[in-house]
C-alpha positions in Angstrom: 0.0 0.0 0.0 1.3 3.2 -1.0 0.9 6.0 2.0 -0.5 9.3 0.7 -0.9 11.1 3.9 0.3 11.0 7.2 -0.9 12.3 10.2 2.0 13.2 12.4 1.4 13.8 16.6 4.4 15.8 17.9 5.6 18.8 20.4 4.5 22.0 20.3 7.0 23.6 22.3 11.2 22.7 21.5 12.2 21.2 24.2 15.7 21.4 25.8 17.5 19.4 23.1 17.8 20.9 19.6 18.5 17.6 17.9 14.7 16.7 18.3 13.9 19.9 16.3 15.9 19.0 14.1 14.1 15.2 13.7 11.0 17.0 13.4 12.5 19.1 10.3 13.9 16.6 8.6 10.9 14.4 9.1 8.8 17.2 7.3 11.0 17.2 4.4 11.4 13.7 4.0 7.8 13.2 3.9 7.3 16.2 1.3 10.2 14.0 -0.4 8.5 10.7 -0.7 5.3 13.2 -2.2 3.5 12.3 1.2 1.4 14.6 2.8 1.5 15.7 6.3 -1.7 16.4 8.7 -0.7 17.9 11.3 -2.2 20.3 14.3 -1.6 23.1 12.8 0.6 25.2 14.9 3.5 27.3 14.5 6.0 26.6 17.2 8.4 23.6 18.6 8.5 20.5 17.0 5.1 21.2 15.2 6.6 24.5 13.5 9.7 22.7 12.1 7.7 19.7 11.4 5.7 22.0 8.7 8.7 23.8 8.0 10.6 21.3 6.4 7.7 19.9 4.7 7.3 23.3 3.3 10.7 23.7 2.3 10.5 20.4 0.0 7.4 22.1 -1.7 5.2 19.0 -0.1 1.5 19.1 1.1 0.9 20.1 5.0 -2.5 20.0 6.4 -3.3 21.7 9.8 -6.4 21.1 11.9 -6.4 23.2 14.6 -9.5 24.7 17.0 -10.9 27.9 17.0 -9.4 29.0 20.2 -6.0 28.2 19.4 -6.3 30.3 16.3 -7.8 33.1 18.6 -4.5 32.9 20.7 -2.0 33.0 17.6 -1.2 29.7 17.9 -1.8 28.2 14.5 0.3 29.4 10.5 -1.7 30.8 8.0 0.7 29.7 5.0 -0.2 25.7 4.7 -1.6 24.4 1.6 -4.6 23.9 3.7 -5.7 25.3 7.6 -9.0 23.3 8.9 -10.7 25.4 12.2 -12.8 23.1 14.6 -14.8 23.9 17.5 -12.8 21.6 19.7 -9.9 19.1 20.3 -11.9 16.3 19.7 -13.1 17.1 16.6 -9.5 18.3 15.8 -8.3 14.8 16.3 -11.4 13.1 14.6 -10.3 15.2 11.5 -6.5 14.2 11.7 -7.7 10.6 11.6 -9.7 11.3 8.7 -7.1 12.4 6.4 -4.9 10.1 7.6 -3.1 6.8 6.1 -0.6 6.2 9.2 0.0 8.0 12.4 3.5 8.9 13.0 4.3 10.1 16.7 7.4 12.1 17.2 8.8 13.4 20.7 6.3 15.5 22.5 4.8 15.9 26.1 1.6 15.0 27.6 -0.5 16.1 24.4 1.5 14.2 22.0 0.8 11.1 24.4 -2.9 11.6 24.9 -3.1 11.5 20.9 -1.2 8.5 20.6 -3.5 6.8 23.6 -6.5 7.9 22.1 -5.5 6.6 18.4 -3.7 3.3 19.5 -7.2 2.9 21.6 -9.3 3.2 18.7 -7.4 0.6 16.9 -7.9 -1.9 19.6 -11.4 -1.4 20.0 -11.9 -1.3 16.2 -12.9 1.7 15.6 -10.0 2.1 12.9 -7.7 0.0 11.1 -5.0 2.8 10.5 -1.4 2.0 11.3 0.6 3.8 14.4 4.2 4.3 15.0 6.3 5.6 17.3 9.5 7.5 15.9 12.3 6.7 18.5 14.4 9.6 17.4 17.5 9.6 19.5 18.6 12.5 21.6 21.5 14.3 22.6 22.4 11.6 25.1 22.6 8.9 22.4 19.1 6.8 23.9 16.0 6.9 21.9 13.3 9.5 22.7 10.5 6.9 23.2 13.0 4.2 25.2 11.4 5.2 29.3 8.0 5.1 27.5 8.6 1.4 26.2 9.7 0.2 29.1 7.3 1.2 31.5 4.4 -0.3 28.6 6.6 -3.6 29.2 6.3 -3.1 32.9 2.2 -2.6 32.1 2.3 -5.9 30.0 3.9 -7.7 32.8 1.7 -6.7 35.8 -1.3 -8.3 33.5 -2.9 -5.2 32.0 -1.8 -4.7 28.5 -1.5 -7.9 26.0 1.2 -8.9 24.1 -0.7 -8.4 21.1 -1.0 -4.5 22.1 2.2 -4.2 22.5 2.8 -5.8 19.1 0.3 -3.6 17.6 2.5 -0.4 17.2 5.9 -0.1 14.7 8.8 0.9 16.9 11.5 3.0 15.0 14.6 4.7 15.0 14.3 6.4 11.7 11.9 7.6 8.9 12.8 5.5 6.5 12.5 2.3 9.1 9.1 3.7 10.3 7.4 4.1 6.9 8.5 0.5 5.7 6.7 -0.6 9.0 3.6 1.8 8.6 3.5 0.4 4.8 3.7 -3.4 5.4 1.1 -2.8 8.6 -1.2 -1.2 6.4 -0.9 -3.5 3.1 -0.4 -7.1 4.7 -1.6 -6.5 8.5 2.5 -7.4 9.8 3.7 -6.3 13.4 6.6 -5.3 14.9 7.2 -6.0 18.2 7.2 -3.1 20.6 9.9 -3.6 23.3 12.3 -1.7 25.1 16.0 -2.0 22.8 14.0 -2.3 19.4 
């Protein structure tokens, strides 16, 4: 299956290490790149801004859905190929799913893990079929981003509250290229890879 558009889930805000703005800018272009479009949340700054930025740069497609009251606060770019204003953040995340082939999940805080929740939720429960990954970009110390995250989901799987096949159910990634072969065979031929701290 050939991936057209991607929704991306990342920072807002930079962060204390420049190398993960960096990811997020190169990410942008790579996608624009490989002629794949980008829906994003549609604001300006942090990882978000140089997300869109690259993409930009490469002449690609970037989509951002963003609510009303973000807008009012100056949060959100005017100079996408396309801005989509909701009424709220759930609709806002309802949309991203909508134009979406793959999630792709890049460093962020506690908003970029309540969309990746959310969306690896409704893939459980059936509500979608779309595939998820997690880009374990590596930081300045040399460890990948998403390494503490995976091993406290292993911790989760061992105490009895998370199944194997969960776990299984998300591609795990150090780098673009890695994480769109993944997306791609998830999405054409249903294959996993197996999410664990290391991978």
């Amino acid at each position: 299956m050939s991936l057209r558009s991607i929704c991306v889930f990342c920072a807002s805000s930079p962060g204390t290490d420049s190398a993960l703005l960096d990811v997020a800018r190169e990410v942008g272009a790579g996608l624009a790149r490989r002629g794949i479009r980008v829906v994003y949340g549609g604001g300006g700054s942090g990882l978000m801004g140089a997300l869109a930025d690259g993409a930009l740069g490469e002449g690609g497609e970037v989509v951002g859905i963003i609510p009303g009251f973000m807008v009012d606060r100056e949060w959100g770019r005017q100079d996408l190929t396309e801005l989509h204003v909701v009424d709220s953040m759930h609709e806002r995340k309802a949309r991203m799913a909508e134009h979406a082939d793959a999630f792709l999940v890049l460093p962020g805080g506690i908003g970029t893990l309540e969309e990746f929740f959310e969306v690896w939720t409704w893939r459980q429960i059936g509500l979608h079929s779309t595939p998820i990954a997690l880009l374990d970009a590596h930081t300045g110390s040399g460890q990948g981003f998403w390494q503490p995250l995976l091993s406290a989901l292993r911790g989760i799987y061992e105490a009895g509250f998370v199944s194997e096949a969960s776990l299984e159910d998300v591609v795990v990634a150090a780098t673009l290229e890695a994480a769109l072969e993944g997306l791609a065979e998830r999405a054409s031929a249903g294959e996993t890879c197996i999410l664990r701290p290391g991978s």
